[in-house]
N, C-alpha and C positions, 0 to 999 in steps of 0.2 A: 504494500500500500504506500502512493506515496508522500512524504513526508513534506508539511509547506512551514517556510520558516516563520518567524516572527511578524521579517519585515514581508514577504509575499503575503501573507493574512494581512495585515497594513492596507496593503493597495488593495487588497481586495476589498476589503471594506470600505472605505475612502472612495473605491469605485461605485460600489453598491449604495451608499447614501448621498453619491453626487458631490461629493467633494473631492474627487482628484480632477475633476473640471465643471464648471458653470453648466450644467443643462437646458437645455428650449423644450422647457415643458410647462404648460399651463399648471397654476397652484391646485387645480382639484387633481389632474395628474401626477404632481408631485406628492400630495398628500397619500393618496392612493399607492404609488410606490415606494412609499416611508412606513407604510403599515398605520400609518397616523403621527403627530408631531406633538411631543410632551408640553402642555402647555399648562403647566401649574401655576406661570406667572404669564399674564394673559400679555404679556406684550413681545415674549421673548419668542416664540413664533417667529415674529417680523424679523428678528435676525437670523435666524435657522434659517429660513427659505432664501433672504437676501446672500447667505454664504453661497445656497445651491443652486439658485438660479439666475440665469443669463440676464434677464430681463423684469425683473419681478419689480413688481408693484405693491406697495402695500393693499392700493383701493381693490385688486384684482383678490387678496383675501379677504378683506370686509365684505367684498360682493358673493362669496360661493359661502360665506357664513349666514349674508342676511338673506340670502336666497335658500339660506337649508340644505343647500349641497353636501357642508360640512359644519360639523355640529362639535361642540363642547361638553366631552361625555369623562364621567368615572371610569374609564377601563382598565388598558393594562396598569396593573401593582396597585389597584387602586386609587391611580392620578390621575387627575385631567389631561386628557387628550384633543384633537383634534384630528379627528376621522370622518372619512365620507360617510354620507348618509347612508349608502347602501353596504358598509362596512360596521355602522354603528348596527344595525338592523339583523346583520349576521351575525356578528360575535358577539353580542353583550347576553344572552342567555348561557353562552357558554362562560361566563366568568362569573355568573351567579354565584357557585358554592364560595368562589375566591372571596369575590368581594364582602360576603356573606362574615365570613370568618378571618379575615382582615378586621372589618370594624370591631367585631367581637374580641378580636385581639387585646385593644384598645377599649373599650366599654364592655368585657363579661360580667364584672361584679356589678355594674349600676344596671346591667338590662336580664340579668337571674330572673326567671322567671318570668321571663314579659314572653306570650305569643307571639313569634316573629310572623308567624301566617295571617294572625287577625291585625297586629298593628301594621305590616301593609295593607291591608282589607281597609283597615280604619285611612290609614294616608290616601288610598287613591280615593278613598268616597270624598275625599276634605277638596283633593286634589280633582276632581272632576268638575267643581264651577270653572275650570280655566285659569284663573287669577295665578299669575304665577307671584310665586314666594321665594324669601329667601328661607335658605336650613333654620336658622334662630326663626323664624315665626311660625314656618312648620312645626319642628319641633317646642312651639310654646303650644301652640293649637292639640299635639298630639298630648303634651301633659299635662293641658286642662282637665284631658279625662281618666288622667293614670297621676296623680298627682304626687305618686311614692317616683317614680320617676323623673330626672331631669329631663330639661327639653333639649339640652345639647347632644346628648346617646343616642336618644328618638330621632333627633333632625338627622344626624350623621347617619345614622344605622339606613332611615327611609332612602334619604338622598343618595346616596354613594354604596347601598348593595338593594335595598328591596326592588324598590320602583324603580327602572329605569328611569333616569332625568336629561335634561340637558340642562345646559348653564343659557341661555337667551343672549344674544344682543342688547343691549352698544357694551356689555360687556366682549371682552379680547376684539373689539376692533383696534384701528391704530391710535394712537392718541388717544385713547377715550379710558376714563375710570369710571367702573360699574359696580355696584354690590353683581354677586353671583345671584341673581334670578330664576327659579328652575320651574321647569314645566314635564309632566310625562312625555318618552323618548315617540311614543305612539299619537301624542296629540300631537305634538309637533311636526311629525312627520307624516300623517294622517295613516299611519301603516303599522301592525303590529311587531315586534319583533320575531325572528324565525325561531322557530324551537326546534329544540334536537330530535331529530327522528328516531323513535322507537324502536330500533335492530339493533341498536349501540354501534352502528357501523361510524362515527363520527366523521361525516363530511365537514364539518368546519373544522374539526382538529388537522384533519389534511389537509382544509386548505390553508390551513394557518402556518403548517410548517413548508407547505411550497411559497406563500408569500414572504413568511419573515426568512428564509431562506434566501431568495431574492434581493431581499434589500439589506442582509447582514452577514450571508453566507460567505464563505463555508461555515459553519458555527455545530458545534456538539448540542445535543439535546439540554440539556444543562445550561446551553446559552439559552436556547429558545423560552426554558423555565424562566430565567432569571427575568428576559426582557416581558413577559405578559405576567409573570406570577400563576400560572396555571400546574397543573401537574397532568398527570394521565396521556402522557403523549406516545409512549410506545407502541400501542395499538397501533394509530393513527400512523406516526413512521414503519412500522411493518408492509401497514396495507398498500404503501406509495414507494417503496424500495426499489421497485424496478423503475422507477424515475428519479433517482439518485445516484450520484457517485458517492464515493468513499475517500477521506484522505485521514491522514495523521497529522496533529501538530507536532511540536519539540519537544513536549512531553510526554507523548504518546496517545494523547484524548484521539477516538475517530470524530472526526470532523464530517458531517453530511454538504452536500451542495446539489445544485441543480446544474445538468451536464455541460448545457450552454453558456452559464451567468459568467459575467468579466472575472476574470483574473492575470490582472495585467502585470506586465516581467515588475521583478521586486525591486532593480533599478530606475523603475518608472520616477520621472523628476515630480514632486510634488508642493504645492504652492500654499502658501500662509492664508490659513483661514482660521476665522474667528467664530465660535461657539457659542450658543446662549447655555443660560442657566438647564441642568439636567439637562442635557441634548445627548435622544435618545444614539446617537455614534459613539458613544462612551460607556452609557447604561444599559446598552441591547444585549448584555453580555455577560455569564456567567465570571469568565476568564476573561479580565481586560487589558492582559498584558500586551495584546496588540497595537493600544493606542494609547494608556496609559499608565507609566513605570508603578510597578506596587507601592511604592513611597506616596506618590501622591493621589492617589486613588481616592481618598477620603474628599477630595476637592469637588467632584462631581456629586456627590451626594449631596454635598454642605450647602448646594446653589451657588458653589463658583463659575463663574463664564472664562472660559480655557482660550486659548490661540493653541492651535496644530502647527509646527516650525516641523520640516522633514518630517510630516505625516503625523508626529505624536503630542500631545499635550505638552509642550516645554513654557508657556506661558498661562499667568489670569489676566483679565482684561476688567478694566472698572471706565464706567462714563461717569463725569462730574460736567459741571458748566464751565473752569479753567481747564478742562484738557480730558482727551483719554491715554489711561493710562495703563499701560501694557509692562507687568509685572514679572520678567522672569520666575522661570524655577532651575536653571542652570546659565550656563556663562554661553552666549550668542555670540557670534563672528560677527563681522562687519556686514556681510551680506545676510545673515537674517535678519541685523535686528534693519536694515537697510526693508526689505520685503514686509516686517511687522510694522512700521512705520509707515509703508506704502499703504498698505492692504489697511492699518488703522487709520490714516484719515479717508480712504473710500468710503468705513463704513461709519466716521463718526460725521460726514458729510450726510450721510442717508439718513443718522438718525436727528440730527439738529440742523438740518437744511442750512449748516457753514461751510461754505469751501475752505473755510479758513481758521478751523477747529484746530486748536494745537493737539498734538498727538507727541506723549512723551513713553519712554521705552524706559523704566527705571534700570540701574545695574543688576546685576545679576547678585544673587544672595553670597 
């Protein structure tokens, strides 16, 4: 079997999330081959796509949001997302039991004994005038009638596993600050979501590991857990094995892929791009030694925004109103910190409409 190194996993990834060049793809197509785009902090989207795409507009994502194309949902790991609607509508039954016992993680002792079946029963009857809500008035609503209960367990628990929701507009457009507003994923969509078919043959577990294959592959099943938080996948990769290759990393994990997807040579030259907060090229991944040294790993989780220098996280990036400022985590040569310089006033240009935005590169630690 054969063995792909560090840096060949690198490009390939890099490849697969559109970052080892700028793409000509419309934003509901780009969402669509991201598997969805981690948007826990609603603005940070806008720079994830502007790293991957050629031409990207911010209004061109405001418009496939206010149009319903692409909706802001609870899914993978139990974060906000930004998924197409006919992706929200496939998979979010299948992350029930997750998201179910995620919250539960987090709220078992204050929600002991509450009916999780009847206090959905009870949320969507509240939730069927329309009106959308925020989680705090839901959950005040839900413990008007359970009063031994808080209403922040109830809000959290309904919002983010029972009822499918979404978050509404002018929340995560550009510019805009919104409370999170939620409405059922079916009212909004006028469509219910798909449920799992009865033979346990799992069509969406295959087609989730042909998709998130596609846009993170090669990756071990262990990746694929990491990045949805789901389990039960082995089935599902059995049933679609003769549509897969096989390979090894340097540790000797096999590594799945799809036969055609890029994997371009590991000398491939790669260009300074800048990262939002959790941006799923880092988080998609069990094993992230591909993109980010085990030392700093903890940076991604914490909502640091990274710069990629030679494919891997070697910098954080901060905007302020005197400057952005581009933070090593190792000692840069003339010609990167020359490229993180470049590439940092491109994007602090896009985000404060200044051509003339200072962009500072601090020394290296």
């Amino acid at each position: 079997m054969t063995v792909l190194s560090t840096r060949a996993l690198n490009r390939a990834t890099l490849a697969r999330q559109l970052l080892l060049g700028r793409a000509e793809l419309p934003v509901l197509d780009a969402v669509a081959h991201l598997c969805g785009v981690q948007a826990q902090e609603p603005q940070e989207p806008f720079v994830g796509l502007w790293s991957r795409l050629r031409t990207f507009d911010p209004a061109d994502l405001d418009d496939v949001l206010t149009t319903r194309r692409v909706v802001r949902i609870h899914l993978m790991r139990r974060t906000i997302h930004l998924v197409t609607a006919g992706d929200a509508l496939a998979w979010r039954a299948r992350h029930d039991a997750m998201l179910r016992q995620r919250v539960l993680g987090v709220y078992r002792r204050e929600l002991a004994g509450v009916d999780l079946d009847e206090l959905a029963t009870a949320a969507r009857a509240i939730l069927a005038d329309g009106r959308p809500r925020t989680m705090p008035e839901l959950g005040r609503e839900l413990a008007a009638r359970r009063p031994a209960v808080g209403p922040r367990p109830l809000g959290e628990m309904v919002v983010a596993a029972l009822v499918p929701t979404v978050q509404l507009p002018p929340r995560g457009l550009w510019r805009r600050k919104s409370g999170a507003r939620t409405v059922p994923l079916s009212s909004w969509l006028g469509h219910d979501i798909d449920r799992p078919v009865e033979d346990g043959s799992d069509p969406v577990g295959q087609a989730l590991v042909l998709r998130y294959l596609a846009a993170f592959g090669p990756a071990a099943v262990a990746d694929l857990r990491a990045w949805c938080g789901l389990s039960g996948f082995p089935a599902a990769v059995a049933a679609i094995r003769d549509k897969l290759i096989a390979f090894r990393d340097e540790s000797g994990r096999e590594l799945l892929d799809l036969p055609d997807a890029p994997r371009p040579d590991p000398d491939t030259p790669v260009p300074v791009r800048f990262l939002p907060a959790f941006d799923n090229a880092i988080l998609g991944y069990h094993d992230r030694s591909r993109i980010i040294d085990d030392a700093h790993r903890g940076l991604s989780v914490a909502g640091e925004r990274t710069v990629l220098i030679s494919g891997r996280v070697a910098a954080t990036w901060s905007l302020r109103a005197d400057a952005l400022t581009v933070t090593p985590l190792r000692r840069l040569d003339r010609a990167e910190r020359t490229a993180a310089t470049e590439e940092g006033r491109e994007l602090a240009t896009f985000l404060t409409d200044d051509d003339n935005h200072p962009v500072q590169v601090s020394a290296a630690p």
